[in-house]
DOBA-583863 format. One record per residue (C-alpha): residue in three letters; residue number from 1; x, y, z. Coordinates in steps of 0.2 Angstrom, whole numbers. Layout:
<recs>
@res ALA n NUM xx X yy Y zz Z;
...
</recs>
This chain:
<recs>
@res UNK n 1 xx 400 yy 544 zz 499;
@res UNK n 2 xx 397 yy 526 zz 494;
@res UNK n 3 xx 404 yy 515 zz 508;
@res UNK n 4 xx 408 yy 496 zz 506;
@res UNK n 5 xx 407 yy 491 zz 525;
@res UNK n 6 xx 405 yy 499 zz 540;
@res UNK n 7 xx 412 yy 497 zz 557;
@res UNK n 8 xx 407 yy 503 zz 577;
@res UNK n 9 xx 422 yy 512 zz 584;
@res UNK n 10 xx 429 yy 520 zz 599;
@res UNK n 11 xx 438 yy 534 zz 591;
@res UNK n 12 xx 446 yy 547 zz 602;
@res UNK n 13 xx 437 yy 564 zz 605;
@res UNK n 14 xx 447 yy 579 zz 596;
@res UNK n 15 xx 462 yy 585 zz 606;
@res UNK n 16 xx 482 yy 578 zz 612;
@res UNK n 17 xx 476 yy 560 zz 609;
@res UNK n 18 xx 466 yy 560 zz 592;
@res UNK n 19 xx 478 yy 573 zz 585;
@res UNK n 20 xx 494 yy 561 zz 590;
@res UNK n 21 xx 484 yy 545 zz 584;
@res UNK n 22 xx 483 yy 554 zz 565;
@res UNK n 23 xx 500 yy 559 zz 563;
@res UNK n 24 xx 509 yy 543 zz 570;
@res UNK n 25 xx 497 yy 533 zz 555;
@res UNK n 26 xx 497 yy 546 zz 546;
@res UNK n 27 xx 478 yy 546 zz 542;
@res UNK n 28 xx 465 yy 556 zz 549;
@res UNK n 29 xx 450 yy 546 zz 552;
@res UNK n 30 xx 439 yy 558 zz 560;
@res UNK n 31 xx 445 yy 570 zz 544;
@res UNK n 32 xx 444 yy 556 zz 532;
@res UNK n 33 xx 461 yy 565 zz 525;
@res UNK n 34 xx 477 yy 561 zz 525;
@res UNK n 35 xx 487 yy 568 zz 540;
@res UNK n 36 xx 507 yy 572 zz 537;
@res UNK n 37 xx 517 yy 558 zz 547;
@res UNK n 38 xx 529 yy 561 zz 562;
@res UNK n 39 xx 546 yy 562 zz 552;
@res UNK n 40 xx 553 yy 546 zz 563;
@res UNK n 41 xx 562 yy 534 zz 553;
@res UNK n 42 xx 553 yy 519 zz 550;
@res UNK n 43 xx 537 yy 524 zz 555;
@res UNK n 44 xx 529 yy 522 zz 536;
@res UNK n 45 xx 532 yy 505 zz 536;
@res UNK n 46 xx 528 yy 499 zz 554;
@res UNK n 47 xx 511 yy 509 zz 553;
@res UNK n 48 xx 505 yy 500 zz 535;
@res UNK n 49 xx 494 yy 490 zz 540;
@res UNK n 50 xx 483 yy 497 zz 553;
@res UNK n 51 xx 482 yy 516 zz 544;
@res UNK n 52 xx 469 yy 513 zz 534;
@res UNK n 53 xx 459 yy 511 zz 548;
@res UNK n 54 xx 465 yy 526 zz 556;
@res UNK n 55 xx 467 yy 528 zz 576;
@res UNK n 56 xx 454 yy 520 zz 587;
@res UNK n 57 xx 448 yy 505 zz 597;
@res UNK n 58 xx 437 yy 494 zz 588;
@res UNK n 59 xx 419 yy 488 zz 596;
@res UNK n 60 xx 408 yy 480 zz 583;
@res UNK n 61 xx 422 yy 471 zz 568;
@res UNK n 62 xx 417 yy 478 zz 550;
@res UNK n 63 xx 403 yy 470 zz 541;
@res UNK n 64 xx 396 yy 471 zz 525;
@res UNK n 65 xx 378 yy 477 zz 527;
@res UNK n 66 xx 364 yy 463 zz 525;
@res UNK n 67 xx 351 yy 463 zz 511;
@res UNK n 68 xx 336 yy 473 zz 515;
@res UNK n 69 xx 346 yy 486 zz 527;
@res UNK n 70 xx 354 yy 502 zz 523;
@res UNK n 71 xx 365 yy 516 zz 531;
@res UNK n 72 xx 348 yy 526 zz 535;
@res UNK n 73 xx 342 yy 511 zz 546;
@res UNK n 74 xx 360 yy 508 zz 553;
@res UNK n 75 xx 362 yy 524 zz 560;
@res UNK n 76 xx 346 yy 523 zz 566;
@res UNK n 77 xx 348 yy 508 zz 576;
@res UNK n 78 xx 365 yy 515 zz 582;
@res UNK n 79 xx 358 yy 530 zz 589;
@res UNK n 80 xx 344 yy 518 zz 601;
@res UNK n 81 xx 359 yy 510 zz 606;
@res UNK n 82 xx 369 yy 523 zz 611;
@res UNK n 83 xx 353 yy 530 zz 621;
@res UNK n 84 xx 351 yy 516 zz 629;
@res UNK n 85 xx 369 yy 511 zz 634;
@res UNK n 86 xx 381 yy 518 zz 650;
@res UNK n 87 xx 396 yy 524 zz 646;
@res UNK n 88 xx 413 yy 511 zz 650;
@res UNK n 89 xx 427 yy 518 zz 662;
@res UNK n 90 xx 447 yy 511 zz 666;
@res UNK n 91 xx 457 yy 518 zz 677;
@res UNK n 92 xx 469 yy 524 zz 662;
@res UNK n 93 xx 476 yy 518 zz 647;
@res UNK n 94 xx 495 yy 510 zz 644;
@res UNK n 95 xx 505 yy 507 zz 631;
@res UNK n 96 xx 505 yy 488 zz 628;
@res UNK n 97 xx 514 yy 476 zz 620;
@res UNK n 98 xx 499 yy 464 zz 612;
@res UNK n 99 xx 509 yy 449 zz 604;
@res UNK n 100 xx 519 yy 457 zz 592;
@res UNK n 101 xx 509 yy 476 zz 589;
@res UNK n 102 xx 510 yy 489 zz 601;
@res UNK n 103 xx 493 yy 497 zz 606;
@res UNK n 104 xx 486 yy 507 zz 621;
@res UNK n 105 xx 475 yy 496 zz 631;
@res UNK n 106 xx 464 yy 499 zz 647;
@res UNK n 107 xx 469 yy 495 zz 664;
@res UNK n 108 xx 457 yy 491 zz 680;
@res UNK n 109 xx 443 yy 486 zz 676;
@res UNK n 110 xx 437 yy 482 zz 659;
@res UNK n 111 xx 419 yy 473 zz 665;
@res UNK n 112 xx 411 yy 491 zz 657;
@res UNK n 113 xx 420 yy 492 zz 641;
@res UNK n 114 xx 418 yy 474 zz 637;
@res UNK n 115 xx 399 yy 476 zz 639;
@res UNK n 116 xx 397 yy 490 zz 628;
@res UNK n 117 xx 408 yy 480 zz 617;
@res UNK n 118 xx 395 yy 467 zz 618;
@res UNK n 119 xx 381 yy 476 zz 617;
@res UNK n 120 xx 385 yy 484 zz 600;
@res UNK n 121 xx 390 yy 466 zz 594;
@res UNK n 122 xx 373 yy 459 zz 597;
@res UNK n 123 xx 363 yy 475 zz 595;
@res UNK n 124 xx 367 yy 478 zz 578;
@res UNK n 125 xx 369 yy 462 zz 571;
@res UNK n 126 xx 353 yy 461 zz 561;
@res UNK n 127 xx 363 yy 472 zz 548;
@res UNK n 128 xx 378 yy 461 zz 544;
@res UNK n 129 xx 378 yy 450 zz 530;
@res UNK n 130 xx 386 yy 434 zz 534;
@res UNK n 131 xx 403 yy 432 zz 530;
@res UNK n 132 xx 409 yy 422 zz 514;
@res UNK n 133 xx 417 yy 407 zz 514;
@res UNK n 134 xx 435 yy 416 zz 509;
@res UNK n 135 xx 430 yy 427 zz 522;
@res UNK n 136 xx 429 yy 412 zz 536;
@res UNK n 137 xx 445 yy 404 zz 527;
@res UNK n 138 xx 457 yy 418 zz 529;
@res UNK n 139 xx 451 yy 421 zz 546;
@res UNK n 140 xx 453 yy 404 zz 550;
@res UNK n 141 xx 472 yy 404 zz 544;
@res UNK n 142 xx 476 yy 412 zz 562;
@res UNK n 143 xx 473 yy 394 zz 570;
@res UNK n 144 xx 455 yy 400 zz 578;
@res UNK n 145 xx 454 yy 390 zz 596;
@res UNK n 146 xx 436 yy 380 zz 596;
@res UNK n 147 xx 429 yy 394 zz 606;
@res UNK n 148 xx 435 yy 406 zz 594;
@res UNK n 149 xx 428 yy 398 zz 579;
@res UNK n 150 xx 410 yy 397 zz 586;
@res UNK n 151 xx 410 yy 415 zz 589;
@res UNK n 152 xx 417 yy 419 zz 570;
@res UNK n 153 xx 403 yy 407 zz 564;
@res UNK n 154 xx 390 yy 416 zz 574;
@res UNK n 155 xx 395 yy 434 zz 576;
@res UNK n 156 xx 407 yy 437 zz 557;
@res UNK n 157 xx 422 yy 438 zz 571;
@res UNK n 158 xx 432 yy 427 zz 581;
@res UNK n 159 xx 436 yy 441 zz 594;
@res UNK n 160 xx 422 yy 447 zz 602;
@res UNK n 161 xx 413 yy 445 zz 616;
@res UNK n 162 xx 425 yy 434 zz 631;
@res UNK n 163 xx 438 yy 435 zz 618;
@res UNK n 164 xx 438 yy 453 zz 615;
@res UNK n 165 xx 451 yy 463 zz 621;
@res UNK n 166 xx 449 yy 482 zz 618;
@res UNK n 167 xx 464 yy 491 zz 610;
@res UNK n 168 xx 471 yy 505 zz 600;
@res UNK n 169 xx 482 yy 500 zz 588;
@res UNK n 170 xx 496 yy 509 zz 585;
@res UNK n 171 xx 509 yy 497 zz 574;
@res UNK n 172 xx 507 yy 483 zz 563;
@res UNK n 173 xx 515 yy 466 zz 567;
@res UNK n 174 xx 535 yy 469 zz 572;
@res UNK n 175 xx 550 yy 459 zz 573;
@res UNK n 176 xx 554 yy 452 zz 590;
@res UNK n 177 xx 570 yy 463 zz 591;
@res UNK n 178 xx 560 yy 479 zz 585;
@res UNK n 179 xx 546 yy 478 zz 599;
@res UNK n 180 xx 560 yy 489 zz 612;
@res UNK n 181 xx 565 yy 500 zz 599;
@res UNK n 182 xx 546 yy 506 zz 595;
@res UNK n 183 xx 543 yy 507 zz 612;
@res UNK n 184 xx 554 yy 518 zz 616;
@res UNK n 185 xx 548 yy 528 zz 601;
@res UNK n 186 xx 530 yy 527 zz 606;
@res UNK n 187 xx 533 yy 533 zz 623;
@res UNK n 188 xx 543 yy 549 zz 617;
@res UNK n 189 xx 527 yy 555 zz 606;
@res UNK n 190 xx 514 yy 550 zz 616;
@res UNK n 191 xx 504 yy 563 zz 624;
@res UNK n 192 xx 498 yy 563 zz 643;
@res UNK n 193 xx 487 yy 548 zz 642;
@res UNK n 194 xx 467 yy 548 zz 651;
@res UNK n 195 xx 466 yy 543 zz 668;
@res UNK n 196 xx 454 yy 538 zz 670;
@res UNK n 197 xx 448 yy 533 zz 655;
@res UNK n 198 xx 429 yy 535 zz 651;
@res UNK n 199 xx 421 yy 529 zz 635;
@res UNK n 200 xx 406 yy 539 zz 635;
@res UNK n 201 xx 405 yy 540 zz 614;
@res UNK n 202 xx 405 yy 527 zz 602;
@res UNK n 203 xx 408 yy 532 zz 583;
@res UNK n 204 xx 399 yy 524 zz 566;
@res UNK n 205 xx 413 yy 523 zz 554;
@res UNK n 206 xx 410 yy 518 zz 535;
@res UNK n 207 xx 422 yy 507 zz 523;
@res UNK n 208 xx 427 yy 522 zz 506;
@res UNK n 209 xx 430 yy 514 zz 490;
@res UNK n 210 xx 449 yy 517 zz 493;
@res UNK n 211 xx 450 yy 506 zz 507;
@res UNK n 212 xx 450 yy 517 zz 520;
@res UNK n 213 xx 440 yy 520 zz 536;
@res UNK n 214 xx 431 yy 538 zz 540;
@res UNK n 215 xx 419 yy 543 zz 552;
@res UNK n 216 xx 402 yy 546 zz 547;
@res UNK n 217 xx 393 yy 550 zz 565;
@res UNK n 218 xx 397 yy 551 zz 584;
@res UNK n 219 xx 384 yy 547 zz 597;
@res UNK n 220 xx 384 yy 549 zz 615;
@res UNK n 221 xx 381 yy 535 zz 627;
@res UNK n 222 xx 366 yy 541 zz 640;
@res UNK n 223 xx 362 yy 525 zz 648;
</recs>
């Protein structure tokens, strides 16, 4: 599989929450197939626009991959990492409203999680290409704050490091007076939700030629 861009993710290990995550988007990321969707009116729709990237909780943004690296190295360098990082751990996670999206987020504290985070931003850095300039434009539509536009100049994203917040996204961006309804509808389908909650794996995921994500390899964190 030729892949276009590739990604560090938290993507649940298989079981109640990954098997929920791929039939409320409707793809299956750890698959890299389709999954058939709950039948909930609706659901289609308010998905759109994170299925592609199927369930999980991003911890290094997509990136293109620099001149003179190549997926051999990249995994590679991912695999050190992972030795040499300790596992993240929350008290749980919630289902949250995050401006208009709905997402399960951590709660307790994050200090662990947002140093992996980090860690996989600045590890692997050496193998993102720089972003374009459409690139920096579009992201910049979102009325960056200063801080936020430093780090998309220096890290390809504006959200990382003290601006990340980790999350798993579960819908799109919604009408003010649909966030109660889909959560409502959340909460009937969820499963029993991890407490506490332990990132001990961290997944490389590549960019297919049809847009979507899939997971190429899992790595355990030993640190």
């Amino acid at each position: 599989m030729s892949y276009t861009r590739f990604a560090i993710y938290y993507v649940p290990p298989e079981g109640a929450l990954a098997d929920f995550g791929a039939v409320w988007l409707g793809w299956d990321c750890i698959a890299g197939c389709d999954a058939v969707q709950l039948d909930v009116p609706g659901l289609e729709d308010v998905t759109k626009a994170p299925r592609k990237y199927g369930f999980h909780g991003t911890l290094k943004p997509p990136f293109r991959l620099a001149d003179g690296t190549d997926l051999t190295g990249l995994t590679a360098a991912t695999a050190d990492m992972a030795r040499a990082c300790a596992p993240g751990h929350s008290d749980g996670l919630v289902l949250t409203v995050l401006g208009r999206f709905l997402a399960l987020t951590p709660v307790g504290d994050m200090n662990g999680i947002a140093r992996l985070a980090s860690t996989c931003v600045k590890a692997l850095d050496s193998f993102r290409a720089p972003p374009t300039e459409a690139e920096l434009m579009r992201r910049r539509k979102a009325r960056l704050s200063h801080r936020q536009d430093t780090l998309l100049e220096r890290w390809g994203y504006p959200y990382v490091m003290e601006e990340f917040r980790f999350h798993l996204t579960l819908t799109g961006r919604l009408r003010v007076e649909q966030i109660d309804l889909w959560t409502d509808v959340v909460g009937a389908h969820l499963p029993e939700l991890p407490k506490p909650f332990t990132l001990d794996q961290i997944a490389l995921v590549g960019e297919r030629p049809d847009g979507r994500f899939e997971l190429i390899e899992r790595y355990t964190l030993l640190g």
